[in-house]
C-alpha positions as CSV (number, residue, x, y, z in Angstrom):
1,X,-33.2,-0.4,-87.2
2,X,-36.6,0.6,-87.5
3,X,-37.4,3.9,-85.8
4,X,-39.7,3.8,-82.5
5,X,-42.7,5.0,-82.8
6,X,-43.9,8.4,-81.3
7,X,-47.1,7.4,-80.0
8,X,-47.3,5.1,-77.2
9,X,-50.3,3.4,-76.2
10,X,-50.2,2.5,-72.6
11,X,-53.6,1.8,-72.2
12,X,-55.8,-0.1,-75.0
13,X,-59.9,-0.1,-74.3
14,X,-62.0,-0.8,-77.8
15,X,-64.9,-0.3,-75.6
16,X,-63.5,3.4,-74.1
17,X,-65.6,6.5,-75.6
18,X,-62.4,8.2,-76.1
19,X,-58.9,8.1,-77.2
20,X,-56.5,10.5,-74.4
21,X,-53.5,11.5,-75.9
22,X,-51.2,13.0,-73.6
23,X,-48.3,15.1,-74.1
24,X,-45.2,15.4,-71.3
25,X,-43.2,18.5,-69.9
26,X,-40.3,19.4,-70.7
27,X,-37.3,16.9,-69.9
28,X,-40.0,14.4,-70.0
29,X,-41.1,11.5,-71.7
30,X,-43.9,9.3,-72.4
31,X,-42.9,6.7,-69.7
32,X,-44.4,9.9,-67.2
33,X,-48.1,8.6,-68.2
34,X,-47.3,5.4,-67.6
35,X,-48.8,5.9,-63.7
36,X,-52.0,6.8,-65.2
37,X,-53.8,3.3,-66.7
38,X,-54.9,2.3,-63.1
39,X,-56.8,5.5,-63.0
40,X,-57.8,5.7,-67.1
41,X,-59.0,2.2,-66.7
42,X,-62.9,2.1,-68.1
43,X,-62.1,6.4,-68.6
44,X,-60.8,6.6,-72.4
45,X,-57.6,4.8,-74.3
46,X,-54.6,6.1,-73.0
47,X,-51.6,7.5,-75.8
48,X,-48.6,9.1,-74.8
49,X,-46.3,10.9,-77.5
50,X,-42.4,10.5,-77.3
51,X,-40.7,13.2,-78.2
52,X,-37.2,12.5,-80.3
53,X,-34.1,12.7,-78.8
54,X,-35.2,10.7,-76.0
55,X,-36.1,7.1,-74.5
56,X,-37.5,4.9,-76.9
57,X,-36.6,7.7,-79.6
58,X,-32.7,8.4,-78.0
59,X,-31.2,7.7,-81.3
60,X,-33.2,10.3,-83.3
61,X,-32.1,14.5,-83.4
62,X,-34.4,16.9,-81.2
63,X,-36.8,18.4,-82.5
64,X,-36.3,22.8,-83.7
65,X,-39.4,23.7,-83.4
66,X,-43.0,23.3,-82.2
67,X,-45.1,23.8,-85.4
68,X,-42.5,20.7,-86.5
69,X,-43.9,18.9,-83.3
70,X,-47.5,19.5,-83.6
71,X,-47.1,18.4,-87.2
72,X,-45.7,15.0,-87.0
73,X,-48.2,14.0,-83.9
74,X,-51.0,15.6,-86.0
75,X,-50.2,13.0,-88.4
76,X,-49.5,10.3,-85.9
77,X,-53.5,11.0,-84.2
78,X,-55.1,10.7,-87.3
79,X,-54.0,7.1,-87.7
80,X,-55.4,6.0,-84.0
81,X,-58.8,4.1,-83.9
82,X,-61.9,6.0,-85.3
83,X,-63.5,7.2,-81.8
84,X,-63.9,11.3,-80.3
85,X,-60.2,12.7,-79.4
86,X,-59.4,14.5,-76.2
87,X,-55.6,16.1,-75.7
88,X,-54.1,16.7,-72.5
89,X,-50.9,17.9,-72.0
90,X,-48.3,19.0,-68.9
91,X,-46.6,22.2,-69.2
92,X,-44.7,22.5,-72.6
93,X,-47.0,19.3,-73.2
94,X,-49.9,22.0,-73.2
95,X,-48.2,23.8,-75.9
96,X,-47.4,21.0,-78.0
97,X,-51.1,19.8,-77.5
98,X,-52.7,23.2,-78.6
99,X,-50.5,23.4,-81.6
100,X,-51.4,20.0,-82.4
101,X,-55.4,20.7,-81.8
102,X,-54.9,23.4,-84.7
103,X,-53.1,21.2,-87.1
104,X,-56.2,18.8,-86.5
105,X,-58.5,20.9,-86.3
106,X,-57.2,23.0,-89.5
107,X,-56.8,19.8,-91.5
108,X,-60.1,18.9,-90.3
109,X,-59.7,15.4,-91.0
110,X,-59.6,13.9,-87.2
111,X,-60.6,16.8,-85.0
112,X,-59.8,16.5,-81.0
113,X,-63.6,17.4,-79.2
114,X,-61.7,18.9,-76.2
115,X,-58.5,19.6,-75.0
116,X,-57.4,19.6,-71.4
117,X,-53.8,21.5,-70.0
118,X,-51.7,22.1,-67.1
119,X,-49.4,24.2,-65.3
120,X,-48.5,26.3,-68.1
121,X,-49.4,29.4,-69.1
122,X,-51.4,30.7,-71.9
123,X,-50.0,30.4,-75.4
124,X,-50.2,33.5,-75.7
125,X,-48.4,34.9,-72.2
126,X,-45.8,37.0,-72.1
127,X,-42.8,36.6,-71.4
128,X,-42.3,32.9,-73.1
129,X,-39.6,33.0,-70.8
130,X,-41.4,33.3,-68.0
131,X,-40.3,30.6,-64.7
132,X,-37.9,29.5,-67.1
133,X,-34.2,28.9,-66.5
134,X,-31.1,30.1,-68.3
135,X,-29.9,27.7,-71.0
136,X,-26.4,26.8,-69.1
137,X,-25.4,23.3,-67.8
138,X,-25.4,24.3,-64.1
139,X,-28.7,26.5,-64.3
140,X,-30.4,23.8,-66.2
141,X,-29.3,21.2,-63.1
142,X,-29.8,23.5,-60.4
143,X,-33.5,23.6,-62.1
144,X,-33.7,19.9,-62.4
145,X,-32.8,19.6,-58.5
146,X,-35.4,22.1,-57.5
147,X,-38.6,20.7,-59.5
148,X,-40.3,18.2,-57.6
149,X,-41.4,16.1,-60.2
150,X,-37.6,14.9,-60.6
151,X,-36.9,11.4,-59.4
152,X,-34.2,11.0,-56.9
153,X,-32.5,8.2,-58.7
154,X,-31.8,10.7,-61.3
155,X,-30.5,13.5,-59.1
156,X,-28.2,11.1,-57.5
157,X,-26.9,9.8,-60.4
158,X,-24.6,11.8,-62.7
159,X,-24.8,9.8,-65.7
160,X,-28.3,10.3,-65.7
161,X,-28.0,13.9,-65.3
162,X,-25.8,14.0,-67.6
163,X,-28.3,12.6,-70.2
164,X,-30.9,14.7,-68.7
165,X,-29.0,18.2,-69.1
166,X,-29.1,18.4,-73.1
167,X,-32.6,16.9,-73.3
168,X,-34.5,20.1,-71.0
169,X,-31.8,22.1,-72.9
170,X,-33.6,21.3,-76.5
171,X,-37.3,21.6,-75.1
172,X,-36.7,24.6,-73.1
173,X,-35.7,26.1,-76.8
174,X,-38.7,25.2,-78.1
175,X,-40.6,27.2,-75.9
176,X,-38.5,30.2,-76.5
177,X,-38.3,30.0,-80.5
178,X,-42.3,29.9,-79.8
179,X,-43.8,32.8,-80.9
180,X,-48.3,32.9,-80.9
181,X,-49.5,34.4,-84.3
182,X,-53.1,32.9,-84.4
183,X,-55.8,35.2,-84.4
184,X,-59.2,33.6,-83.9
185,X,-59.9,31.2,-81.3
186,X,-59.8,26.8,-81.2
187,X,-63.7,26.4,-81.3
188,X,-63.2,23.3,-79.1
189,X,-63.4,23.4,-75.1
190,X,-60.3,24.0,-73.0
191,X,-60.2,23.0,-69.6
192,X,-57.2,24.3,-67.5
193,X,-55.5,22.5,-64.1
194,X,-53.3,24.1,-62.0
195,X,-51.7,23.7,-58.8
196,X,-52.4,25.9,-56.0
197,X,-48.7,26.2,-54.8
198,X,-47.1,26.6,-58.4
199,X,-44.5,29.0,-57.9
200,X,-43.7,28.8,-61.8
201,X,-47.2,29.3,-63.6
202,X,-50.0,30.8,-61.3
203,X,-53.4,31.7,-61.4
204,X,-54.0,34.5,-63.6
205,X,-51.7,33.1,-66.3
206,X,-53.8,30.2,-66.5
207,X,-56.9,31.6,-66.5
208,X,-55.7,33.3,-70.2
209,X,-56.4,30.0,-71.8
210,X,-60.1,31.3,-72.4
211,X,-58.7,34.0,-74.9
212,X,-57.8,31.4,-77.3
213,X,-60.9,29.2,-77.3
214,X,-64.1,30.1,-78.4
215,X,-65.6,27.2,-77.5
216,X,-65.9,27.3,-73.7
217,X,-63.6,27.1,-71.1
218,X,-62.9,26.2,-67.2
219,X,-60.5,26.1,-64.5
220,X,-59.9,23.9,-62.1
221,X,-57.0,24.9,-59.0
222,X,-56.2,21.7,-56.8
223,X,-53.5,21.5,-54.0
224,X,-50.0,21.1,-55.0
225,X,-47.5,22.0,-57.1
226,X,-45.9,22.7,-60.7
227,X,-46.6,18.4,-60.8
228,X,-49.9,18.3,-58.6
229,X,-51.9,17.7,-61.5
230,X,-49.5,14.6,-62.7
231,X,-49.7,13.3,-59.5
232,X,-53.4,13.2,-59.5
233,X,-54.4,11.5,-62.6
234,X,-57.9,11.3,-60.9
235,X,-58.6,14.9,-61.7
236,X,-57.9,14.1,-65.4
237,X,-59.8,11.5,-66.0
238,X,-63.1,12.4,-64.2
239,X,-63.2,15.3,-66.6
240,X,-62.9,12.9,-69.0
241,X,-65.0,10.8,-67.9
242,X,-67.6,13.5,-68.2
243,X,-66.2,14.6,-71.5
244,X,-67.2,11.0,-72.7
245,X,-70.5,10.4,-71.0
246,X,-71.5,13.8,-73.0
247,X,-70.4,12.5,-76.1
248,X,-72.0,9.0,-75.4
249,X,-75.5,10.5,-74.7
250,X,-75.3,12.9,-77.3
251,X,-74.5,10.1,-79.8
252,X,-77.3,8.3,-78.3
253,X,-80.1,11.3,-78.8
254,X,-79.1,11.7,-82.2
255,X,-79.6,8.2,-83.1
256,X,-83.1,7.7,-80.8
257,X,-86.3,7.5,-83.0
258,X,-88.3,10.8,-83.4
259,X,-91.9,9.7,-81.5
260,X,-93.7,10.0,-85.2
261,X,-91.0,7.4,-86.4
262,X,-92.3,5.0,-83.4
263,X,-95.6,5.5,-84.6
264,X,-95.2,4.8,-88.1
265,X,-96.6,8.4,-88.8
């Protein structure tokens, strides 16, 4: 069987700016970006990644690490379409899209012009640990039960729980064998999104985002939750939007004519 891929495209636009690659939270999947083509419609091409272990990819081990994670999606964005690459991702989806920024950027083959995060804390923050539960079946459920991005269906249904226990298990350990050791800065912009009524990842620990960037940051608080920003795919993709409206009139500027050109100086 041949193995699923772990980019999905969910929304295909040749005529988009951009290409969005998003990455999902913990215990997540790809399918959680799904909800967001209404709203990327005419924005950017939407991408999701899958991580193993999960879904489309059920059949394949979890993944150890995060430098192992940003790795193979580094590799799988440098095959999209040639067009300017933005990164967004949810909570451990922001780690796993700031890793993956520095393999691209690094390589320096396809580098991501932005990348966008939410509701977690800086790389850099410590504890890791922090808002996190303890790795044991009834911890990891009792978490499950309490986040309100959890579907119902699932809480109700223990052979879904039962498949949903082992895969927060594995991406919870990725954020704890994470460990920041980069010194300078991306020199991209990151833009940060939180939710005013996170109980998990607040203010101040988003706000540390800027110390690894030295190309320009902001923050953006809405109302909500840990999954406010999830919810509100609108708040994405008008900074997108922007993102690509920049990107389109600076493309345009630099091919204009210079006025002695015109002239045939």
């Amino acid at each position: 069987m041949r193995p699923a891929e772990p980019l999905v495209q969910w929304l295909a636009d040749a005529e988009a700016p951009v290409s969005l690659v998003c990455f999902h939270c913990a215990g997540g999947s790809a399918q959680s970006f799904f909800a967001w083509k209404q709203a990327a419609a005419g924005v950017c091409e939407l991408y999701a990644v899958e991580l193993p272990g999960r879904s489309r990819r059920l059949r394949e081990p979890f993944a150890r690490s995060v430098t192992e994670v940003a790795a193979a999606f580094a590799e799988q964005c440098q095959a999209l379409p040639d067009k300017p690459l933005v990164l967004f991702g949810h909570s451990l989806g922001a780690l796993l899209a700031y890793e993956t920024a520095r393999v691209l950027l690094a390589q320096g083959v396809r580098k991501p012009v932005h990348l966008l995060v939410s509701s977690r804390q800086s790389p850099d923050w410590l504890p890791v640990c922090a808002g996190l539960p303890a790795l044991n079946d009834q911890a990891l459920r009792d978490y499950l039960a309490n986040l309100a991005g959890t579907p119902r269906e699932v809480l109700a249904n223990q052979a879904m729980m039962d498949l949903a226990v082992p895969i927060l298990q594995a991406d919870l350990e990725l954020i704890l064998g994470y460990r920041h050791t980069h010194v300078r800065g991306l020199d991209i912009p990151v833009d940060a999104f939180g939710g005013m009524g996170d109980e998990q990842v607040r203010f101040e620990s988003l706000a540390c985002w800027q110390r690894v960037t030295e190309g320009g940051f902001s923050l953006r608080m809405i109302e909500g939750g840990h999954f406010a920003v999830m919810q509100q795919p609108q708040v994405v993709m008008a900074r997108v939007r922007v993102i690509g409206d920049g990107l389109a009139a600076a493309e345009g500027q630099h091919r204009r004519p210079s006025p002695a050109a015109v002239r045939g100086d």
